[in-house]
MIPAMI-969537 format. One line per 3 residues: number of its first residue (from 1); their letters; for each residue x, y, z of C-alpha. Coordinates in Angstrom, 1 decimal, padded with zeros to 4 digits, always signed. Example, Ala and Ser with C-alpha at 12.3 -4.5 7.8 and 13.67 -1.06 7.14 Angstrom:
// MIPAMI-969537
1	AS	+012.3/-004.5/+007.8; +013.7/-001.1/+007.1
//
This chain:
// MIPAMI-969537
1	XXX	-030.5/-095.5/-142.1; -029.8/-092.2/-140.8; -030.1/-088.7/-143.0
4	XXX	-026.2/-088.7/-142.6; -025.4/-092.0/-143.9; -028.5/-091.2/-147.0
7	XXX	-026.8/-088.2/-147.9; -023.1/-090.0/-147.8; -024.4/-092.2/-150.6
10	XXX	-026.9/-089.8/-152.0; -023.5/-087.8/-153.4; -022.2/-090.9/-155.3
13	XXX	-022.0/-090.7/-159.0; -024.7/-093.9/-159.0; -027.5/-091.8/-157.7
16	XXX	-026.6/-088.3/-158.4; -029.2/-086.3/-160.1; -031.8/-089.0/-159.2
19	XXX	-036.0/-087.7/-158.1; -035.4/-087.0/-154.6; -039.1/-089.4/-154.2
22	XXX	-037.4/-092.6/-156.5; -033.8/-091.9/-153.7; -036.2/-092.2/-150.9
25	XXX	-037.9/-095.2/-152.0; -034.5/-097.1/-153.3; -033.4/-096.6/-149.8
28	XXX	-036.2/-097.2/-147.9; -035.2/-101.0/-147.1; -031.7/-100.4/-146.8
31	XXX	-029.6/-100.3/-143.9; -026.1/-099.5/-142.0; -024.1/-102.7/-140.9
34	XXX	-020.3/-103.0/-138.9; -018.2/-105.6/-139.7; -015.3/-107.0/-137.8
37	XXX	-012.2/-107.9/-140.1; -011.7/-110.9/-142.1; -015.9/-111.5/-142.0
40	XXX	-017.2/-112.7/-145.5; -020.4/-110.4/-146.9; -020.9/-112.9/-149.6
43	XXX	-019.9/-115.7/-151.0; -019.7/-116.5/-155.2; -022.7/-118.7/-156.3
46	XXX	-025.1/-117.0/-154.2; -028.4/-115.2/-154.9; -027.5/-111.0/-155.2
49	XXX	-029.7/-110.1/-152.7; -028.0/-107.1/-151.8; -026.3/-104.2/-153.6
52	XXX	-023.0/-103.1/-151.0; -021.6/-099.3/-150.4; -018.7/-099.3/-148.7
55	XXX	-018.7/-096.5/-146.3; -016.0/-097.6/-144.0; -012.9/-099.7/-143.9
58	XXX	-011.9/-102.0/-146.8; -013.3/-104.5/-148.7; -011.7/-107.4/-150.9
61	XXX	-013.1/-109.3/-153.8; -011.8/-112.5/-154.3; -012.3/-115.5/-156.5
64	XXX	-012.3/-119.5/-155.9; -011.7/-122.5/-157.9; -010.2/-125.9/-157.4
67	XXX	-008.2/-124.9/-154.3; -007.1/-121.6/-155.8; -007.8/-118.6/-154.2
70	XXX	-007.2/-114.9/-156.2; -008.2/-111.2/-155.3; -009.9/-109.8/-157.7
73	XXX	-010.2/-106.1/-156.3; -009.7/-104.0/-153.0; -012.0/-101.5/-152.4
76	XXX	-012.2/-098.4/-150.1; -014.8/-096.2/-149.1; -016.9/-094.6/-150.4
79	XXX	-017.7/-097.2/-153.2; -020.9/-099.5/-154.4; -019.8/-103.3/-155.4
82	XXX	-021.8/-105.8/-157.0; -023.7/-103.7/-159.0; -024.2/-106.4/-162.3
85	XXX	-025.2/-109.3/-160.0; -027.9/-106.8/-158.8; -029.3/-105.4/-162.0
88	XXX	-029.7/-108.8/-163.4; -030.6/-110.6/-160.5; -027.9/-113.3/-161.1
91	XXX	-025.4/-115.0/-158.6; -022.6/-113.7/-157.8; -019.3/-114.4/-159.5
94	XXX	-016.8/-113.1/-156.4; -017.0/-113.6/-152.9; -016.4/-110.5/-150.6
97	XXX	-015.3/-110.3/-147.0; -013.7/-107.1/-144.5; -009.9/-106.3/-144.5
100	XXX	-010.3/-104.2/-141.5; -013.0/-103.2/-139.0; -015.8/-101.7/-142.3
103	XXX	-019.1/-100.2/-142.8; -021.1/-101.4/-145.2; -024.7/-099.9/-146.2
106	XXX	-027.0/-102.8/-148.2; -029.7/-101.8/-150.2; -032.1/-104.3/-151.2
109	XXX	-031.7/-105.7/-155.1; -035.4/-105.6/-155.3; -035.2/-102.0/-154.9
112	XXX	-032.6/-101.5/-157.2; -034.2/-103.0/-160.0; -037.7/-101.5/-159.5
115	XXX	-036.3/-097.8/-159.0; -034.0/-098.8/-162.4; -037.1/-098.8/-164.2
118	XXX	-039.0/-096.2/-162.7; -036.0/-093.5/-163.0; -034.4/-092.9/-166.1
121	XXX	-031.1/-090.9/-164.7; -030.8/-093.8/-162.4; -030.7/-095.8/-165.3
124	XXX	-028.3/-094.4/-167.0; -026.0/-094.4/-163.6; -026.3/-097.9/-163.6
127	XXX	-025.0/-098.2/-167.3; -022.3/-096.0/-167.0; -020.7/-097.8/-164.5
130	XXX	-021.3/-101.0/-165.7; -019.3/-099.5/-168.6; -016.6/-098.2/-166.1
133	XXX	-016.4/-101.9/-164.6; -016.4/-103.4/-167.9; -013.4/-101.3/-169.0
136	XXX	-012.0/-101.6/-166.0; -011.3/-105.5/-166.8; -010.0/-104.4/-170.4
139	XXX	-007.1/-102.8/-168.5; -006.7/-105.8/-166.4; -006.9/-108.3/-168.4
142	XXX	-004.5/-106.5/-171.0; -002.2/-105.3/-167.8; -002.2/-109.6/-167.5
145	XXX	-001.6/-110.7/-170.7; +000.4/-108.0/-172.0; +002.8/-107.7/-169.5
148	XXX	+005.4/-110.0/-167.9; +005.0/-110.1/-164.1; +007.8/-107.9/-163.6
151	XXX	+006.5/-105.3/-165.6; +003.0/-105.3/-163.9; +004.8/-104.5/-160.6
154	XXX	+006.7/-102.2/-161.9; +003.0/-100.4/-163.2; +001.5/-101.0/-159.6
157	XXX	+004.7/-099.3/-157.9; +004.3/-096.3/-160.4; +000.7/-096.1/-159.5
160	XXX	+001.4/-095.7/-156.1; +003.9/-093.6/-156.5; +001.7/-091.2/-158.2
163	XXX	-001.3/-091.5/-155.6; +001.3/-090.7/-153.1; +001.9/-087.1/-154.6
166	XXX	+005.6/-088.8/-156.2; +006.9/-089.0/-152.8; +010.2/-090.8/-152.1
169	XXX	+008.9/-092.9/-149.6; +006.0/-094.8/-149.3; +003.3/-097.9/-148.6
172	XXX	+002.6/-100.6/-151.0; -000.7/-100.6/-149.3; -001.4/-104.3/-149.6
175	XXX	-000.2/-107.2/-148.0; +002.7/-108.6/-150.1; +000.6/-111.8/-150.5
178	XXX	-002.8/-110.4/-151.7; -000.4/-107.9/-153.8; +001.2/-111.1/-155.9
181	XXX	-002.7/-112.5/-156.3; -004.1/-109.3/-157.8; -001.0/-109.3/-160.2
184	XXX	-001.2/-112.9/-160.8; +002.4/-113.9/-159.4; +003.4/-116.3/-156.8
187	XXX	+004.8/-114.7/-153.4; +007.7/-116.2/-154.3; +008.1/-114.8/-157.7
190	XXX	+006.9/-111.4/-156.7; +009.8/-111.6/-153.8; +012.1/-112.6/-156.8
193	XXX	+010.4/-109.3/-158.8; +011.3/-106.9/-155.9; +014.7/-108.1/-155.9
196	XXX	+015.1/-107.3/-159.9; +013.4/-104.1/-159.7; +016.7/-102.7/-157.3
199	XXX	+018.4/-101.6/-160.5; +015.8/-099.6/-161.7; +015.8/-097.4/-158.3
202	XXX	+013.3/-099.4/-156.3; +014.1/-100.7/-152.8; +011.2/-102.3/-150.6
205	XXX	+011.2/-103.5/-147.0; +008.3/-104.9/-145.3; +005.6/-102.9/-146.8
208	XXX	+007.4/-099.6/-147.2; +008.7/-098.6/-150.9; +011.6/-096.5/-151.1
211	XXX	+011.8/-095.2/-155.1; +014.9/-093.2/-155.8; +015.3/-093.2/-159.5
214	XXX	+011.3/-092.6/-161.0; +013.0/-091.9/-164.3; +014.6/-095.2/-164.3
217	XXX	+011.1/-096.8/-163.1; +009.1/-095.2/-165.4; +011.7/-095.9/-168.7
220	XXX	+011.6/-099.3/-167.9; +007.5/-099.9/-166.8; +006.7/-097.8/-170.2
223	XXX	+002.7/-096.9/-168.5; +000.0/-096.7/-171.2; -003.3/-094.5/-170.7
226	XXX	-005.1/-097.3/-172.3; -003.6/-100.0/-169.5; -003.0/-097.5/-166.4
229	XXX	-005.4/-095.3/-166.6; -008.6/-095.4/-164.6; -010.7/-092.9/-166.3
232	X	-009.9/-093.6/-170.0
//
């Protein structure tokens, strides 16, 4: 790994404030790959034998079961993944594979776990986002079983329209079909969704979002920091 790619993961909130000697030797067996699109990094079931930074690209988790197919997350750079799986040396429970041309630095599990109990700010890294992933699926799972479908789009359009500085105009930056997994709808009934969603000042073509009434959106989505809000 070059001292480029060290220091792009170096500033992460995982490692920050970490002994410069336990960085080195966390890093020592890691190493810079490319991926092509639509190539799979791991696959559930398997042994963790790698914790992932994504440096580059996109990266979607997915689940399998009995023929059924769901995304679980889509991640962009810069971001670690899999962290759990690592710590406790256990399978993992999501597959992972490229949306796009990626970059993905792996760092050795065996590494992670010995500089986890060497270092005691790394430690507490580790924990505080496992804590952050584990309230992370509070908000999802609540966002699922709270909400009726339509309402979770309604949520997602918000979301992006916020991300997008509350522009007028702008991507849903998903595929429509991978959109309707992560909010557990059908294409179908998310293309039935869009459709409802007109009288509340939403129009979508293709993958761009036109929102001309936000009041409207917002009255009838009714966000909640405790669903919607990443950092609560």
């Amino acid at each position: 790994m070059s001292d480029d790619e060290a220091s792009e993961i170096r500033n992460l909130q995982l490692f920050s404030g970490m002994d410069d000697e336990n960085f080195s030797a966390l890093i020592r067996g890691a190493y810079v790959q490319n991926f092509p699109p639509q190539i799979e990094l791991f696959t559930e079931g398997e042994t963790s034998d790698f914790l992932h930074v994504v440096t580059g690209g996109s990266v979607e988790l997915f689940a399998t079961w009995n023929g059924r197919e769901t995304t679980m997350a889509t991640l962009q750079p810069v971001s670690t993944f899999i962290v759990a799986a690592t710590v406790k040396a256990a399978p993992y429970l999501m597959s992972a594979r490229t949306l796009e041309k990626s970059r993905v630095i792996l760092v050795p599990s065996e590494d992670v776990r010995a500089i986890f109990d060497a270092d005691p700010t790394f430690a507490r890294n580790v924990v505080t986002e496992l804590a952050h992933g584990y309230r992370g699926i509070v908000r999802t799972t609540k966002n699922l079983k709270l909400r009726t479908s339509l309402e979770r789009l309604a949520n997602y359009l918000l979301h992006r329209h916020a991300n997008e500085d509350k522009a007028d105009e702008f991507e849903l930056g998903i595929e429509k079909r991978r959109l309707a997994s992560y909010l557990g709808m059908t294409p179908e009934n998310l293309s039935r969704a869009i459709r409802q969603l007109r009288p509340y000042g939403v129009e979508i073509e293709g993958s761009g979002v036109t929102v001309t009434d936000a009041k409207s959106l917002r009255a009838f989505a009714k966000p909640s920091r405790l669903i919607d809000d990443p950092c609560s």
